[in-house]
matplotlib code that plots the C-alpha trace (Angstrom):
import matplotlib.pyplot as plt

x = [33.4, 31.0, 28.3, 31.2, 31.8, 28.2, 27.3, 29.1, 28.7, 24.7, 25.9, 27.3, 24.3, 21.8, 24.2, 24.1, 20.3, 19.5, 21.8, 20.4, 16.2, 18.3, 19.6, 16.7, 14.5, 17.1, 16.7, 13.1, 13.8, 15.5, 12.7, 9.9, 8.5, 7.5, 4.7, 6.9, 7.7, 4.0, 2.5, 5.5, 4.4, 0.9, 1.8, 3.8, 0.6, -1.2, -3.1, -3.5, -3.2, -4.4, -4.0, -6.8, -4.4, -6.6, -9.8, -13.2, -12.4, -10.7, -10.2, -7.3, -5.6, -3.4, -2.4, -1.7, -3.8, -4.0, -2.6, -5.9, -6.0, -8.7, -8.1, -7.9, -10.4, -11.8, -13.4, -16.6, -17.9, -18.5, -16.0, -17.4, -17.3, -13.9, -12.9, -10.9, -7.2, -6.2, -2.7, -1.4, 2.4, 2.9, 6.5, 6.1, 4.7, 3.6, 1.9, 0.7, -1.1, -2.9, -4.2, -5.7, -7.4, -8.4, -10.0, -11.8, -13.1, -14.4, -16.4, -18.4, -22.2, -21.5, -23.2, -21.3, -21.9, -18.6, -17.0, -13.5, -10.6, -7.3, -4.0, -1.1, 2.6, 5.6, 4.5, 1.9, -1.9, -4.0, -7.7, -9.4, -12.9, -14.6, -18.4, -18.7, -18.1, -18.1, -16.0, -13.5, -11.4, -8.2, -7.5, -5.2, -3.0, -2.7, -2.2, 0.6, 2.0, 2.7, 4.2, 7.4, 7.8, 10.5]
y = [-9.2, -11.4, -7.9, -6.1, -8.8, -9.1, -5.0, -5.0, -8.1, -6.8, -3.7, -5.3, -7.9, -4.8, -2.8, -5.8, -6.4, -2.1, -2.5, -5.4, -3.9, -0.8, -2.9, -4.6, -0.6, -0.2, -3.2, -2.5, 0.9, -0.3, -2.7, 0.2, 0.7, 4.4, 5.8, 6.0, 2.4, 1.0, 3.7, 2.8, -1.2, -0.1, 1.3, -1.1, -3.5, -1.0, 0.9, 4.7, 6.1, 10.0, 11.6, 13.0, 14.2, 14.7, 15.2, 14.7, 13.1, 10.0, 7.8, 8.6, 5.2, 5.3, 9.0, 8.2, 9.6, 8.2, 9.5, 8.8, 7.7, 7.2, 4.5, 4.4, 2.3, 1.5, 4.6, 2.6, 1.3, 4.8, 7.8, 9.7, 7.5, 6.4, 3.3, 4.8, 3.2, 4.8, 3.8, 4.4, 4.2, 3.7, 3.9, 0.3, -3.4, -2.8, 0.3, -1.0, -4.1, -1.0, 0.7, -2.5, -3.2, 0.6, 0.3, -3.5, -1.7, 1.1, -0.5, -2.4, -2.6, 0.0, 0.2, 0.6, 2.0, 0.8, -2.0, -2.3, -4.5, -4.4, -5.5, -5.4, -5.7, -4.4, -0.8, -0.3, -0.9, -0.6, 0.2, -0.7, 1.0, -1.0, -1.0, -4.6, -7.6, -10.0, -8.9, -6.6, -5.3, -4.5, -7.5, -9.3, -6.1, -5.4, -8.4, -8.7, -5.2, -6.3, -9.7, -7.2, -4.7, -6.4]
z = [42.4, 40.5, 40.0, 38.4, 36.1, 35.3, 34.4, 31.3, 29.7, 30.7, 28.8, 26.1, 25.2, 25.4, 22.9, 20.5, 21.4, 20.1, 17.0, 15.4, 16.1, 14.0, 11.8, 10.7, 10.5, 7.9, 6.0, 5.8, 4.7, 1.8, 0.7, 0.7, -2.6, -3.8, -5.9, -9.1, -8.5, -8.1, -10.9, -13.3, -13.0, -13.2, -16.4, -17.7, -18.2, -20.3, -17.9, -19.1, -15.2, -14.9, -11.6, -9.7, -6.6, -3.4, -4.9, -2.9, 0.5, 0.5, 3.0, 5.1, 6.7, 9.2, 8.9, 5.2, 2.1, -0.6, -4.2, -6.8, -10.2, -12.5, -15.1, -18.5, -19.5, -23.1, -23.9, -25.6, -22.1, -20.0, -20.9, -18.4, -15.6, -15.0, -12.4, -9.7, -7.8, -4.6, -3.6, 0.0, 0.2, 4.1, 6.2, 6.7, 5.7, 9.2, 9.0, 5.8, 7.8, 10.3, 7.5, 5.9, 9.1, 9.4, 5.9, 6.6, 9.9, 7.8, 5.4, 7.7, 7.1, 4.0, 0.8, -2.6, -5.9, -6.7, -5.1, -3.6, -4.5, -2.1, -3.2, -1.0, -1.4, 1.2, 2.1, -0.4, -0.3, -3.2, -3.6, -6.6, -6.7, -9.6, -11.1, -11.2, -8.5, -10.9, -13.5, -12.0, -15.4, -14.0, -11.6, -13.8, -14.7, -11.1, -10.0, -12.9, -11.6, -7.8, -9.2, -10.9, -8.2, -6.0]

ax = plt.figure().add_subplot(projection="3d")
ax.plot(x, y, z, "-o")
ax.set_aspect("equal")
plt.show()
């Protein structure tokens, strides 16, 4: 008597249990931020962004490649040697967390000719590739650009 009591109230707390995990992948859906969301901020501090698509190979992280900019830097420094930002838009912060790893993991014991920056908000993972460690130029304008995207 006591066993056919307990089967579905069992039932019942592994229903609620599997709709709130759902629950919650929809919540985080809704907090994803797209490309046109981080470009638009990106824009929004000045920076003049021009597309590069998939040029070259770059580095794929956690089955996601990156969409590559070149930036718009004053032209007086080096016109013909743009700064590059690769942003990854993953499914997930969590996915988003792999790919960081994947990227850290990567650059182990490598050697640069332009050093990287990473800047991380929600689902998105930024890669700055800039010519100088010191005096990065477009830290501040990223940095403002995540602050805005909510």
């Amino acid at each position: 008597m006591i066993i056919s009591k307990i089967k579905p109230l069992l039932f019942i707390l592994i229903c609620l249990f599997a709709l709130s995990g759902c629950s919650e992948d929809i919540e985080n859906e809704e907090n994803n931020l797209t490309l046109d969301d981080v470009v638009t901020a990106l824009e929004s501090q000045n920076l003049n962004l021009i597309s590069f698509g998939i040029t070259g190979y770059p580095m794929k992280l956690n089955n996601v490649i990156p969409e590559v900019y070149s930036t718009g830097v004053p032209v007086e420094e080096e016109p013909d040697n743009p700064e590059f930002i690769h942003i990854y838009i993953f499914n997930s912060a969590k996915d988003r967390i792999k790919g960081n790893k994947e990227f850290n993991k990567n650059m182990e014991g490598a050697h640069f000719t332009t050093l990287p920056f990473l800047y991380e908000k929600a689902n998105i993972l930024i890669v700055y590739w800039s010519k100088t460690k010191e005096n990065p130029l477009l830290t501040t304008p990223i940095e403002t650009a995540l602050e805005q995207l909510e």
